[in-house]
SERO-4910 file (N, C-alpha, C, O; in steps of 0.05 Angstrom, whole numbers):
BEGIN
 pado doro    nc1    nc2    nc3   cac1   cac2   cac3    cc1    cc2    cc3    oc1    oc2    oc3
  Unk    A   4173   -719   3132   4156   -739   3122   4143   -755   3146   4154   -757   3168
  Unk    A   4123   -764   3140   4105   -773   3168   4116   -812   3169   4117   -826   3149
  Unk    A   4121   -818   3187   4134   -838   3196   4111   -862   3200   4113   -885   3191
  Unk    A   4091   -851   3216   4069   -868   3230   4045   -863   3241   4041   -839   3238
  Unk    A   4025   -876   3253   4008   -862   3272   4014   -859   3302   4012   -880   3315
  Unk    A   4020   -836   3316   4035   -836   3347   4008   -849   3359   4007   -871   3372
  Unk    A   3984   -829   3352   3962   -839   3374   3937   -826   3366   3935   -807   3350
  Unk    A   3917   -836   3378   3890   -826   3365   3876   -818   3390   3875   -835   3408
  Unk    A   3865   -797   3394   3852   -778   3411   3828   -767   3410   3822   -751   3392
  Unk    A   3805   -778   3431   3779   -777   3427   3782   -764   3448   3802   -761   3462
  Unk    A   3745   -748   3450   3741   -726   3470   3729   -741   3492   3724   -766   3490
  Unk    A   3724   -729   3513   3708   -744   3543   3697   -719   3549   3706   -699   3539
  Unk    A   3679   -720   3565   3669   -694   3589   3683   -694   3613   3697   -714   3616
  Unk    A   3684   -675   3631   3700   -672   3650   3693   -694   3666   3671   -706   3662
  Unk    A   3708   -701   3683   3696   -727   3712   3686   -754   3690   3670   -771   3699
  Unk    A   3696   -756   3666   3684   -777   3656   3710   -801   3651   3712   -814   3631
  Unk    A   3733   -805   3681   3757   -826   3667   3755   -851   3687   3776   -864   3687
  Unk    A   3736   -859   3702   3726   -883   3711   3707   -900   3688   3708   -924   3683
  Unk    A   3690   -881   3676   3666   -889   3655   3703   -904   3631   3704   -926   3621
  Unk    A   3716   -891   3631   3735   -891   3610   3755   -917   3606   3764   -929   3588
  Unk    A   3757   -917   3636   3776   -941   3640   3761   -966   3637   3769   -987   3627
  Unk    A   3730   -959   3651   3717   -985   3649   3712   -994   3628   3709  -1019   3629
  Unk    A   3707   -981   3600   3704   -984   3573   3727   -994   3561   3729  -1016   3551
  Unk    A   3745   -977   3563   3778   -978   3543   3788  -1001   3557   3793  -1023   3546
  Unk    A   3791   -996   3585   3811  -1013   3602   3803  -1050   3616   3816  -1071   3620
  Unk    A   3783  -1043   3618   3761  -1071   3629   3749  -1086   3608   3751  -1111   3607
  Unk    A   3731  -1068   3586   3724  -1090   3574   3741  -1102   3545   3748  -1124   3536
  Unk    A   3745  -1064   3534   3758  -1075   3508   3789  -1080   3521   3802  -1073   3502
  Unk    A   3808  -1088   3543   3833  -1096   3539   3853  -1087   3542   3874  -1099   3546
  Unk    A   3849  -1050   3538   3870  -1035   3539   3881  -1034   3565   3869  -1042   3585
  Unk    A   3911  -1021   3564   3923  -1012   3587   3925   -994   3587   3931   -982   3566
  Unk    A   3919   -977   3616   3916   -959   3625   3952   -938   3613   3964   -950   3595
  Unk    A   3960   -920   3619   3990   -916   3619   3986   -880   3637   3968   -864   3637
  Unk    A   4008   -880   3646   4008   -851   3666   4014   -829   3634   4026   -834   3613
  Unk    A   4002   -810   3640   4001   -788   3629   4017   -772   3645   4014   -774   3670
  Unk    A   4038   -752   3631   4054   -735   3632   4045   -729   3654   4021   -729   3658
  Unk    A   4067   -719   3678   4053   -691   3697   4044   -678   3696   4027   -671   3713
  Unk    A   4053   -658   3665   4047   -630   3662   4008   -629   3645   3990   -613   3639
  Unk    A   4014   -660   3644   3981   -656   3633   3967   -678   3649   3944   -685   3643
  Unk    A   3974   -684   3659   3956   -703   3680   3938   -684   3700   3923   -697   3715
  Unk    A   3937   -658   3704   3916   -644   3713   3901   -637   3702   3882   -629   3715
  Unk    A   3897   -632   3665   3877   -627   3649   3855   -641   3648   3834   -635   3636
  Unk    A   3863   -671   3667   3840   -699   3662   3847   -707   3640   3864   -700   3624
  Unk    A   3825   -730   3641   3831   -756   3610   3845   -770   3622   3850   -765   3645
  Unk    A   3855   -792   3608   3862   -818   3613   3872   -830   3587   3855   -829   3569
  Unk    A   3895   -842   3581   3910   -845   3559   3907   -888   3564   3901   -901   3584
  Unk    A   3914   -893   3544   3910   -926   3538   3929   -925   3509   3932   -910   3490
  Unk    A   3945   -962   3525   3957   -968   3501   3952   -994   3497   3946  -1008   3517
  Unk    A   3955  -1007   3464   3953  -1037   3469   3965  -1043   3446   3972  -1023   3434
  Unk    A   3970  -1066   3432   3981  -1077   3410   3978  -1063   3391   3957  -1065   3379
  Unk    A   4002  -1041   3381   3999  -1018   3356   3984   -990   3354   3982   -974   3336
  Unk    A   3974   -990   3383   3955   -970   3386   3968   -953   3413   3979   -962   3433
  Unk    A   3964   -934   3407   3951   -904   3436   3927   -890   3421   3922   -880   3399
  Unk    A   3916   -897   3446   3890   -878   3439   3888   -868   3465   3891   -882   3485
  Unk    A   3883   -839   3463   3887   -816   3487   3849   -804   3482   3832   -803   3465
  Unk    A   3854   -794   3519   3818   -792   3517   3828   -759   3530   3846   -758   3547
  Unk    A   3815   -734   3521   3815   -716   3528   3802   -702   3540   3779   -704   3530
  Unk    A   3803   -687   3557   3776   -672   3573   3763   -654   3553   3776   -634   3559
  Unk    A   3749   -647   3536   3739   -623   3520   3712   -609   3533   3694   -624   3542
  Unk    A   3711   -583   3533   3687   -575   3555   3682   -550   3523   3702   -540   3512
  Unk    A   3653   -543   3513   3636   -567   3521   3639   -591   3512   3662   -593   3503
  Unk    A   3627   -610   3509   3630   -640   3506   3609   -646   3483   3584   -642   3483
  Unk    A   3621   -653   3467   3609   -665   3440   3616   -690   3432   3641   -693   3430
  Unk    A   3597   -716   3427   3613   -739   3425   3621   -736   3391   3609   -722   3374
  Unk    A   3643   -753   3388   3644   -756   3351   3623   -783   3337   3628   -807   3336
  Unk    A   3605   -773   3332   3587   -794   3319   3601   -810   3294   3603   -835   3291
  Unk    A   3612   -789   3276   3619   -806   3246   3651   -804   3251   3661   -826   3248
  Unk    A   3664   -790   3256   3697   -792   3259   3694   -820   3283   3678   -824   3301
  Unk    A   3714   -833   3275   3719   -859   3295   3750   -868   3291   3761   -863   3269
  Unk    A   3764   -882   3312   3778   -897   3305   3768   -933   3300   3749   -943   3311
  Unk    A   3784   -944   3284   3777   -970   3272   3799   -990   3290   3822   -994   3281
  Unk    A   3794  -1000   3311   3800  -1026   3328   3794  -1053   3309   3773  -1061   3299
  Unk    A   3823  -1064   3306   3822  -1083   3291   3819  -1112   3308   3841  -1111   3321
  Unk    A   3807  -1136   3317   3807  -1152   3330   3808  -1178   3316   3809  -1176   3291
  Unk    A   3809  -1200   3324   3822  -1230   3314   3797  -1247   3304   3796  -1262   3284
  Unk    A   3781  -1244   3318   3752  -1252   3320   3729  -1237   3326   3724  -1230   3349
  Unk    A   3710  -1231   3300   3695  -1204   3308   3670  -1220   3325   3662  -1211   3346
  Unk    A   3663  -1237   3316   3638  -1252   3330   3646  -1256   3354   3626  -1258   3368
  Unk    A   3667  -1257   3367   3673  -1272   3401   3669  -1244   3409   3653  -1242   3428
  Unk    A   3679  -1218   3397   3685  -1194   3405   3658  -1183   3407   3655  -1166   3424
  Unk    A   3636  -1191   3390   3608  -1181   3384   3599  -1195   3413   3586  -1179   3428
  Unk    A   3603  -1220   3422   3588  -1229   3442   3610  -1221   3466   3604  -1228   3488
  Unk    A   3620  -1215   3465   3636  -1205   3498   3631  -1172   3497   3634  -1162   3519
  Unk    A   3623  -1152   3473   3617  -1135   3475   3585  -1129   3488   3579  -1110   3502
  Unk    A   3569  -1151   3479   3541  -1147   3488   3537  -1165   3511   3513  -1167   3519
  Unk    A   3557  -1179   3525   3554  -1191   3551   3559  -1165   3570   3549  -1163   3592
  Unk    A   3578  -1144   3556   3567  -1127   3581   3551  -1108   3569   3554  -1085   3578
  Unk    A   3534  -1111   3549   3505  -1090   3555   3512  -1065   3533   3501  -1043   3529
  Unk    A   3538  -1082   3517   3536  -1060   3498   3521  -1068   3473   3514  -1092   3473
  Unk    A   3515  -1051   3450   3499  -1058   3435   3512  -1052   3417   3517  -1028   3411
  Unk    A   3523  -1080   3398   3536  -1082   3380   3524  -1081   3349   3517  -1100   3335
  Unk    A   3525  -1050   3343   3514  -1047   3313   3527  -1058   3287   3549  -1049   3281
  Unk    A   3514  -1078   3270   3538  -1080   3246   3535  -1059   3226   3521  -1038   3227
  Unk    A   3550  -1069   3208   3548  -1048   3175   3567  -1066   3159   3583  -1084   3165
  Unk    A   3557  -1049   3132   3561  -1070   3112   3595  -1079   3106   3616  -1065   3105
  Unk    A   3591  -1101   3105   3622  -1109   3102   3636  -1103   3076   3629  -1107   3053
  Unk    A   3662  -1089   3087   3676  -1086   3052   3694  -1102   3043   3704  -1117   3059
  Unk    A   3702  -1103   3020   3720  -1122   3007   3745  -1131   3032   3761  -1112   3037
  Unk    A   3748  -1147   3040   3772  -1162   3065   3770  -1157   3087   3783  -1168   3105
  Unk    A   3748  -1135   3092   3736  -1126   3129   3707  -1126   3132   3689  -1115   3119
  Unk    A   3706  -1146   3159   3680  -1148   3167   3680  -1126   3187   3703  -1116   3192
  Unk    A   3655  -1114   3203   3656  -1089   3216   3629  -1090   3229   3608  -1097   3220
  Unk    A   3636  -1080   3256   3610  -1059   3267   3619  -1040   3285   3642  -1033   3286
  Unk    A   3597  -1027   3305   3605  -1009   3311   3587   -999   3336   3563   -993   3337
  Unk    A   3614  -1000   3362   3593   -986   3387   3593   -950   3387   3596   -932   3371
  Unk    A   3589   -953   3408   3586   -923   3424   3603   -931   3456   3594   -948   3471
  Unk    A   3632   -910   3462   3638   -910   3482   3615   -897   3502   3592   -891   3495
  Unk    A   3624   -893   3525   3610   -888   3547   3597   -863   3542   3576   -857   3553
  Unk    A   3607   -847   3526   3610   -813   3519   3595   -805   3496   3589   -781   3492
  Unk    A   3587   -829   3477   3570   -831   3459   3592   -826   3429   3584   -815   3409
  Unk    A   3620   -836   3434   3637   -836   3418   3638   -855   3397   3634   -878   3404
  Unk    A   3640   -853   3378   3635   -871   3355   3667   -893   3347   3689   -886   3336
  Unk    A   3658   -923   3357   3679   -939   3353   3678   -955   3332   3654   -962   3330
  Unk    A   3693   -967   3313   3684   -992   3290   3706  -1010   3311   3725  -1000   3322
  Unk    A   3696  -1036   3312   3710  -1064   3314   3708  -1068   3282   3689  -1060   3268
  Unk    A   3731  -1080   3272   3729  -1097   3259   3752  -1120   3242   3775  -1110   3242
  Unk    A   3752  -1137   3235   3755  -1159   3226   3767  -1165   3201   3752  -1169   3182
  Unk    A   3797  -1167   3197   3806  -1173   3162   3797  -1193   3159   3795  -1209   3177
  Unk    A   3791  -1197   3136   3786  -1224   3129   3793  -1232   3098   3789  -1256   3091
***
């Protein structure tokens, strides 16, 4: 029987884990964490933070996920909307559903992220 979620795993292009850290690790918060030996030569770059791993993988060729996303839950979506677009990202909304407000960037890779907001 399934227990939990271990971790959620998006794709990168090869040479793409500076673009990765600066996104995951700098702006949205995450921590970096060492990846296994035996896969720390495949590339990618793994991050953990409050209830979350999300693992970034090398996939060749490189396709970003437009509609599959993980959903980053944050405390304040408006502070998160303006510290997202202080650095130059462009914070798309969508319609809010019953107890979650939401929008939605693009990582560096053109990966499809929702922020959003219980309410």
């Amino acid at each position: 029987m399934i227990l939990d979620l271990h971790h959620v795993q998006l794709a990168m292009p090869e040479g793409g884990e500076e673009a990765a850290r600066g996104f995951y690790g700098e702006i949205l918060g995450l921590a970096e964490v060492a990846k296994p030996e035996a896969l720390a030569r495949r590339g990618g770059v793994w991050f953990d933070g409050p209830g979350l791993s999300l693992h970034l993988g090398v996939e060749t060729p490189f396709a970003p996920a437009r509609k599959a996303h993980p959903a980053l839950r944050v405390a304040d979506l408006d502070a998160m909307r303006r510290h997202l677009e202080g650095h130059g990202i462009e914070a798309r909304p969508d319609i809010d559903l019953p107890g979650l407000r939401r929008l939605y960037v693009s990582d560096p890779f053109g990966n499809r992220i929702e922020i959003c907001q219980t309410v």
